[in-house]
N, C-alpha and C positions, 0 to 999 in steps of 0.2 A: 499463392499457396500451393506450387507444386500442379497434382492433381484434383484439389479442392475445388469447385468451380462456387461462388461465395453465394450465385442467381440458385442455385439450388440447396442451399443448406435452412432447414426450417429454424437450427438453435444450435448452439457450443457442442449439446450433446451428440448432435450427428459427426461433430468433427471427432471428439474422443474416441467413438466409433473407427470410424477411418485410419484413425494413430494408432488405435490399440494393436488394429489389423494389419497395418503396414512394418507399426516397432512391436511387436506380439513379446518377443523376449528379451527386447533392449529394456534398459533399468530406466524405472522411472524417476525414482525417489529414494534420498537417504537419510535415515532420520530413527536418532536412539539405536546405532549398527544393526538396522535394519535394512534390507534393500529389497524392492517392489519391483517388478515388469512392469507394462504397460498391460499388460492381459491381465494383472492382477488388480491395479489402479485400474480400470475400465470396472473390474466384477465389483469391487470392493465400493466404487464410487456409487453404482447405481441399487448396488442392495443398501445402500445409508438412504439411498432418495425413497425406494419402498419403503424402510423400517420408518422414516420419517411422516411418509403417508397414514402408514398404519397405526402409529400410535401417538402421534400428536394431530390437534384441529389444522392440518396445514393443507390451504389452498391455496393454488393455481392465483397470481395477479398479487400475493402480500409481499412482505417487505418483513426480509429478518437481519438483525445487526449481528456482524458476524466479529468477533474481540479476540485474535488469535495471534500469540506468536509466530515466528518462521516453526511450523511445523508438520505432518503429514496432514495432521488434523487440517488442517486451513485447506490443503489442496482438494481434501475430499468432498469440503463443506461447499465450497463454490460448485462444483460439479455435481453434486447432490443436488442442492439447492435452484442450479439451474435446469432439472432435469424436471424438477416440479414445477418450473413456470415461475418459479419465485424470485421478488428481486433482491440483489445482496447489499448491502448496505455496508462499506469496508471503513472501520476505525481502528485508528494504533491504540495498542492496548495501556500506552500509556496518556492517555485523554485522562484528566483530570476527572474525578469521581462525580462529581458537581454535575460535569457538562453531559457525563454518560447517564445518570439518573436524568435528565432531562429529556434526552433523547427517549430512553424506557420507558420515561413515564408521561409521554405526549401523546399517548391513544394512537401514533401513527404508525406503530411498528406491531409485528403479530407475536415473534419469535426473537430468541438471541441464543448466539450460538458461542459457547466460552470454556474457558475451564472452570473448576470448581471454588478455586482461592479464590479468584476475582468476584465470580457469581455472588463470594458471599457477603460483598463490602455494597452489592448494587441495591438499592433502596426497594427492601424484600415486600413491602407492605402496598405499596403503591404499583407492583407489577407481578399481583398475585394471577392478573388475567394472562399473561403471555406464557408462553410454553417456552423452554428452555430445555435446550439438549447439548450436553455439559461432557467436559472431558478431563484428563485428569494429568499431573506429570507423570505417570506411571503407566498411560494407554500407550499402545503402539510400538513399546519399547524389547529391545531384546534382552533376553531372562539378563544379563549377565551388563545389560546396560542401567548406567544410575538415573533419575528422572531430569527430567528437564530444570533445567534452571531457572528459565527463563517464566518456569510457570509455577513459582513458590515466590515471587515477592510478597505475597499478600502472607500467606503463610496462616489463614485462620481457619479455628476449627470450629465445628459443630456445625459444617453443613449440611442441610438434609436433605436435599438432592444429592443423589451418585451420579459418578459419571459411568456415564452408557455407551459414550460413541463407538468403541470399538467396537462391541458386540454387535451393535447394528448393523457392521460393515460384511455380516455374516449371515443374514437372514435370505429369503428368495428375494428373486428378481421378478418386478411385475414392469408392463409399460407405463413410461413416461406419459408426462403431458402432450396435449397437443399444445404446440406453443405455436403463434400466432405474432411471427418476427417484426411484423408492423408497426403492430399493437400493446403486445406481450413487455413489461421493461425486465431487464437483467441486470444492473446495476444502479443504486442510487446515492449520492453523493451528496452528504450534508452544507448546506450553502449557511453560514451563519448572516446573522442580520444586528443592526446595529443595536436595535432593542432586547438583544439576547436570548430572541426568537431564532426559529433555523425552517430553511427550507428544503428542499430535494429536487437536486437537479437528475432529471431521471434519461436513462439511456436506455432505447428496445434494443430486444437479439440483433433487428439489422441494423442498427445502428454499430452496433459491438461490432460486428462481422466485418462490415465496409470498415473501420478502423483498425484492424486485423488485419486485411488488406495492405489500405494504408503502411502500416508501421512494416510489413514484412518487404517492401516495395521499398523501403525508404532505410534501412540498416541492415548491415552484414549477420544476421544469424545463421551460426552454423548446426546441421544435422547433429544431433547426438554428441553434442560438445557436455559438459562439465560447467554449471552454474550454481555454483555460492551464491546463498540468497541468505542476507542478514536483517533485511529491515521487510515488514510485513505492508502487504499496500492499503494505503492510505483514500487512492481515487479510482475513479475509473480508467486514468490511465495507467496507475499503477496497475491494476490489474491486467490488463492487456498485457503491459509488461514485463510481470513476474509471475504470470499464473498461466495464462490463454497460451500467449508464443510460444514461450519454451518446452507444453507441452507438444505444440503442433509441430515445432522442432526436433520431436523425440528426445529433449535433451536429460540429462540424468543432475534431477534438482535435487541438493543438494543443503539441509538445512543444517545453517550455524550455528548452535545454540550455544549461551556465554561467550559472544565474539569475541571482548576482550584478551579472553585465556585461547581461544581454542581457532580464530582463525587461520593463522600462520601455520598450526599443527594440519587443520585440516586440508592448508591447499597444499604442503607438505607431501600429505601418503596420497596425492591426485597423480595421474600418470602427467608428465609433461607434455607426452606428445598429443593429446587430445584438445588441447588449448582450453583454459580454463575462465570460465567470465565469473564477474564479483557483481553483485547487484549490492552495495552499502549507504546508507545515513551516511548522515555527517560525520557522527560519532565513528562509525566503522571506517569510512577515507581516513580520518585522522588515526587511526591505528594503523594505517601501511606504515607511519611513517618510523616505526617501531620495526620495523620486517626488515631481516637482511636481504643483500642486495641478491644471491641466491632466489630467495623467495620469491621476490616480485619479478623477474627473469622468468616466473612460469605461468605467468598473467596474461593474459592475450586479451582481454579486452573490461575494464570498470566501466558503470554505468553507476551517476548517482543521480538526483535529481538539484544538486548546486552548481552555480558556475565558480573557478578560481582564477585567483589572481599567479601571475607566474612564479612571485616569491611560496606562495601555498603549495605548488605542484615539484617546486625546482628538487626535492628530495626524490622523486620518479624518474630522473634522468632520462636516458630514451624510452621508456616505457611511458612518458607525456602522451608520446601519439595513441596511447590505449585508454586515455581518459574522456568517458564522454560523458555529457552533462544531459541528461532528457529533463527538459523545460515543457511547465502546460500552462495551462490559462483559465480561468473559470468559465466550465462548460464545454472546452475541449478534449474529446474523450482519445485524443491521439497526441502525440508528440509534436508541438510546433516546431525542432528541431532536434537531430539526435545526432550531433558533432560536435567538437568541442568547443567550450566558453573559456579559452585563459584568454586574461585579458592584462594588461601592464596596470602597475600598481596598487593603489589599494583594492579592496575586494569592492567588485561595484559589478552589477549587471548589466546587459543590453545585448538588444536584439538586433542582427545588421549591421550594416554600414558608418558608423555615428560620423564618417568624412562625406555620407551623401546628404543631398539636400532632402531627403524622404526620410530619414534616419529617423522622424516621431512615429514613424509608420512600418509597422511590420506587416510583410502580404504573410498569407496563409492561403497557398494554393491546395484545395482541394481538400480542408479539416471538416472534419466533421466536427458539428459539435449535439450537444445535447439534442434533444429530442423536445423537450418541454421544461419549462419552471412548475414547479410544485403550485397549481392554484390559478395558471394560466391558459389559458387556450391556444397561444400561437404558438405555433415552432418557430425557431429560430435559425439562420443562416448567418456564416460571419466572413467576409471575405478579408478584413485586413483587422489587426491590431492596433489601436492608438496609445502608443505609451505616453504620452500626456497625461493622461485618463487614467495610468497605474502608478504613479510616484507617491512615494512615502516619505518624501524630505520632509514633510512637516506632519508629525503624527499627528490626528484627530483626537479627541477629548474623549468620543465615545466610542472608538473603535480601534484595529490595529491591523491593519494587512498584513497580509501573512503568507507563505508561502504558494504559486500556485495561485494569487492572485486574489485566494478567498480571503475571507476578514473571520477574526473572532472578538466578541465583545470584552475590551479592556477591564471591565468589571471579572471578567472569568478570569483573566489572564492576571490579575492584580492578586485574586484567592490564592489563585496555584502560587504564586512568590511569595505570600505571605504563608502558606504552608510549610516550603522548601525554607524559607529564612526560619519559621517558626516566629512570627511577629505578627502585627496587626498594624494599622494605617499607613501600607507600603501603594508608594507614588513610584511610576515608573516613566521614565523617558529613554529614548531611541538616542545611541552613542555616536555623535556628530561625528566621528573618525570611524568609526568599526559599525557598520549597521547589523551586523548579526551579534550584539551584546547588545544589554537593556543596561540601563544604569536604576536601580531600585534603591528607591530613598525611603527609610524607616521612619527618620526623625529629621529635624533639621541640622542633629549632631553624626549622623549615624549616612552613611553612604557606601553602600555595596554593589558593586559591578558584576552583575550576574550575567556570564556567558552563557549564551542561549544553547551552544554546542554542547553543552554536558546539563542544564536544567530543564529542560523544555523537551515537549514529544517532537520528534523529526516534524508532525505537519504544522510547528504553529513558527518553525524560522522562516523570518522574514526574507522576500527578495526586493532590492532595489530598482526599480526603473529609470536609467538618465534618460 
């Protein structure tokens, strides 16, 4: 990390410090034609973690879920929130309502951090105890820019909470926690369980830090490059990923809102000579393929978290060598690999060599992984992968792996289908040819082949293990 030495940093927040200082007036962040410094992201992140102290019950050691599109808001919230010692808790906002009142209302979380549409579909009755600091499509934005898009699907009124985040991002600045990187966790990761229960895989600062490490040792980022970021993260390695690096990178992030309409515009009016990285879902890959050839010529590097098959990428022509796929594991809070996964024909995963004799076995030299299971005492260590131990050819009765290795219980995943179909008693199985489509049976007359690429939030597609 350059000058950073990682044996001396206490938390994220000393690093921010350091960036702010080093990129003082390089651009942080773009979002509603707004654009921010890094000296301005520094003042504005740490007066939200004071206004945060002052006016909600928030201590040092809780756990808040943080439900936020690509927007400034998310970037503030983690670095707020870690300055207080707090651990973040990162869900795609399009998690099934079901599964996020579940979460809210398990007495394990303190806080939740959203916009106001959303807030007002979450089960108001049952999480009268948590404190909630709320934002709006209208926060952040320049006079003359329209609101976010992306934060009106709900679209209901008569919430009675306002959103406040801005304003807090303007109050004094007091000190930080002591944070206690050992000890102390900064991200937590919901592990679901076959009973429909969930757990939390929890990561400390030094945990984060040494993977931080890791990941900047192990892929090309560049200084103050230009990063398109459309899908909000999901793990703890996304976060690393799309939040931690690129700000250690000075780079100027860059949020997509309404990808389908607006990303080609916006990598468009980007200078070309700065080389331009794309952080997209699935959903957002499959929009290059809409993009003239022009456009993708100003690409210098995608990052998604799927691997593809050569007929999926062959629209990218030599821009293939810019596709890279970051793969994790449950529990690993770093990238098991950050190069490309095309593989010959249909769409199928794997890790290595599948022509060596070790080929069930992936090493992972030097991962970190979690810190602890929610409810356990041991740490944990993991020097190789068994993919034996991750294959989905035969789906389970009560469960459904799911991308990233975790599981969500087939009962949740059957609600959300039967929502989307508008139906009731929908049976679902795994499509013997295509493993990222579901085949969802209504009736025994009635059969709908639901692609996972357009119904489903990014973290619940499946990956295959041969």
């Amino acid at each position: 990390m350059d000058d950073i030495d990682p044996e001396a940093i206490r938390t994220i927040d000393d690093i921010l410090d350091y960036i702010a200082e080093r990129f003082e007036s390089e651009p942080a962040a773009n979002y509603g034609n707004n654009l921010w410094s890094y000296r301005q992201f520094k003042e504005m992140a740490k007066s939200l973690a004071s206004s945060m102290m002052d006016n909600f019950p928030m201590k040092k050691g809780q756990r808040v879920l943080v439900l936020l599109p690509p927007s400034y808001q998310l970037l503030l919230s983690y670095f707020a929130l870690w300055r207080n010692g707090v651990s973040v808790i990162p869900l795609d906002v399009n998690t099934p309502l079901p599964l996020i009142d579940k979460i809210a209302t398990s007495g394990k979380i303190s806080g939740i951090i959203t916009y106001d549409s959303l807030f007002s579909h979450i089960n108001r009755n049952e999480t009268s105890n948590i404190y909630n600091i709320l934002t709006s499509s209208t926060e952040f934005r320049a006079v003359l820019a329209r609101k976010n898009p992306d934060m009106s699907n709900y679209r209901n009124k008569g919430t009675r909470q306002r959103a406040v985040m801005e304003e807090m991002c303007y109050e004094q600045t007091k000190e930080g926690e002591h944070i206690d990187i050992f000890t102390d966790v900064g991200i937590s990761d919901i592990q679901w369980k076959k009973d429909s229960s969930f757990a939390f895989l929890n990561y400390t600062f030094r945990k984060i830090i040494s993977a931080i490490k890791f990941s900047l040792d192990i892929f090309p980022w560049r200084n103050t490059q230009a990063l398109l970021i459309q899908k909000e993260p999901t793990s703890c390695m996304d976060v690393i990923n799309e939040v931690i690096i690129p700000v250690i990178k000075g780079q100027r992030i860059v949020m997509v809102e309404d990808f389908t309409e607006n990303l080609e515009k916006t990598i468009e009016t980007k200078d070309p000579a700065e080389g331009i990285m794309l952080w997209l879902n699935m959903k957002g890959f499959n929009e290059l393929r809409k993009f003239r050839e022009t456009t993708l010529g100003r690409i210098s590097i995608i990052l998604t978290n799927f691997q593809w098959n050569k007929e999926e990428v062959g629209f990218l022509g030599k821009k293939e060598s810019s596709l890279f796929s970051i793969l994790g594991y449950e529990g690993i809070s770093v990238p098991l690999m950050t190069k490309h996964f095309i593989q010959n024909g249909t769409a199928q995963s794997s890790f290595g060599d599948d022509n060596k004799e070790d080929s069930k076995v992936f090493k992972v030299p030097n991962a970190f992984v979690c810190d602890k299971y929610e409810g356990e005492l041991d740490y944990y260590t993991i020097e190789n992968v068994d993919k034996t131990a991750m294959s989905i050819k035969d789906m389970e009765t009560d469960s459904i792996y799911i991308h990233r290795g975790k599981t969500i219980p087939a009962s949740e995943m059957m609600k959300f289908m039967e929502t989307r179909l508008r139906t009731k008693n929908c049976a679902i199985s795994q499509d013997k040819d295509d493993w990222r489509a579901l085949d969802a049976k209504c009736s025994k007359k009635i059969g709908l082949k639901q692609n996972l690429d357009n119904d489903l939030p990014d973290y619940m597609l499946p990956i295959k293990f041969n």
